[in-house]
C-alpha positions as CSV (number, residue, x, y, z in Angstrom):
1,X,42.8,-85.4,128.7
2,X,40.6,-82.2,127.7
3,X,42.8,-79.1,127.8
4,X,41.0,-75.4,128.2
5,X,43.3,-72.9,126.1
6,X,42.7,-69.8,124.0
7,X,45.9,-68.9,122.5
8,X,46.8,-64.6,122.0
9,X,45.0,-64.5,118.7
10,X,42.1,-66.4,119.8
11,X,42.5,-63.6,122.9
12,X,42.8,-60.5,120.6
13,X,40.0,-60.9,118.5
14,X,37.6,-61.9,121.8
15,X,38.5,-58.2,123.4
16,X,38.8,-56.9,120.1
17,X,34.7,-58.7,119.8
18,X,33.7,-57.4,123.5
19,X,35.4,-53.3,122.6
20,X,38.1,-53.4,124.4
21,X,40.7,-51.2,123.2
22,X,44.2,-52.3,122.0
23,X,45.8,-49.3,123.4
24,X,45.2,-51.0,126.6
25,X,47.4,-54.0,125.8
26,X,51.3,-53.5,127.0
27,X,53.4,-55.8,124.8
28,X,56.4,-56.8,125.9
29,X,59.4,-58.4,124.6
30,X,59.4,-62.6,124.1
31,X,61.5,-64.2,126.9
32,X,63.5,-67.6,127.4
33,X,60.1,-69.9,127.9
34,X,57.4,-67.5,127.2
35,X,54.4,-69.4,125.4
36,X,52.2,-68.3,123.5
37,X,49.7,-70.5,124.6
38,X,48.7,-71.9,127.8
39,X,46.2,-74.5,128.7
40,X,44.8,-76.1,132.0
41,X,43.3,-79.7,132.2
42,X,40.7,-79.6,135.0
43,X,40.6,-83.4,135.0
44,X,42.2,-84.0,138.0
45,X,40.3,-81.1,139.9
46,X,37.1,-82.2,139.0
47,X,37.6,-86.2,139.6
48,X,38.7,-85.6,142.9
49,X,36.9,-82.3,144.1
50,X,34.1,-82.2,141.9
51,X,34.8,-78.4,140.9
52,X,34.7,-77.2,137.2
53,X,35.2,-73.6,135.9
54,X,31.8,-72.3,135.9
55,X,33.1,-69.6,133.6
56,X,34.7,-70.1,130.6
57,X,38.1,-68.4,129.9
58,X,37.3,-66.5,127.1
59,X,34.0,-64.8,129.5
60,X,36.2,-64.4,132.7
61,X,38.9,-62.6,130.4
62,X,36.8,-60.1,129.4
63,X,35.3,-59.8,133.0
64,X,38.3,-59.7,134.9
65,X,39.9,-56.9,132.2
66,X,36.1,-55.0,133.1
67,X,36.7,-55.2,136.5
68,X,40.1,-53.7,136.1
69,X,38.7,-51.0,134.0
70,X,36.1,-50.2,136.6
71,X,38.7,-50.0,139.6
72,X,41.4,-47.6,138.0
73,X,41.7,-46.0,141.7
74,X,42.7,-49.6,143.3
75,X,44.6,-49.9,140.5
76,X,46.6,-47.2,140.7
77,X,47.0,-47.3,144.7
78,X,48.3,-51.2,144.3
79,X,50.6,-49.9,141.9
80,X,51.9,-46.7,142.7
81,X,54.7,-48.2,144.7
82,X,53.6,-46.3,148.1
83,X,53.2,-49.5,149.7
84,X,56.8,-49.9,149.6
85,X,56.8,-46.8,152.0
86,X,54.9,-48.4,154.0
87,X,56.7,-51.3,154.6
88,X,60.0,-50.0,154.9
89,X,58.9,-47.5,157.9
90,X,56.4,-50.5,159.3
91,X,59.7,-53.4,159.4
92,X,62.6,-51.1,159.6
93,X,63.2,-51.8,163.5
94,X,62.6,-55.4,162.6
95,X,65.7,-58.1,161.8
């Protein structure tokens, strides 16, 4: 079995490598089963599908945190909480 993993470390110093700011990292308090490290074994994907992760984790990281950097608007719209509005007046007849 050949697990992918990167572990927060590995994680900090890769952004840390790529210039992305720390002040963008929220830390938050260790929970009741939190790792510290998580891994995937593609085995099973790949044997039967024939997929495998074109892009490593440690690229896609950085990518998806770029993307998220480059859509601050959508960001902020999917988490301003105004969709709950929305959804309250949409299903409020509804039961």
């Amino acid at each position: 079995m050949t697990a992918i993993g990167i572990d927060i470390e590995q994680l900090h110093d890769r952004l840390q490598d790529e210039g992305i700011s720390e002040d963008l990292i929220k830390h938050v308090e260790d929970r009741l089963g939190h790792d510290r490290r998580y891994g995937i074994d593609p085995t099973k994907i790949r044997n039967d599908l024939g997929w495998y992760p074109e892009t490593p984790f440690e690229v896609g990281i950085v990518k998806t945190i770029d993307w998220y950097l480059e859509n601050e608007e959508w960001m902020n719209r999917v988490t301003s909480g105004a969709y709950q509005s929305y959804y309250a007046d949409m299903y409020k007849n509804r039961q």
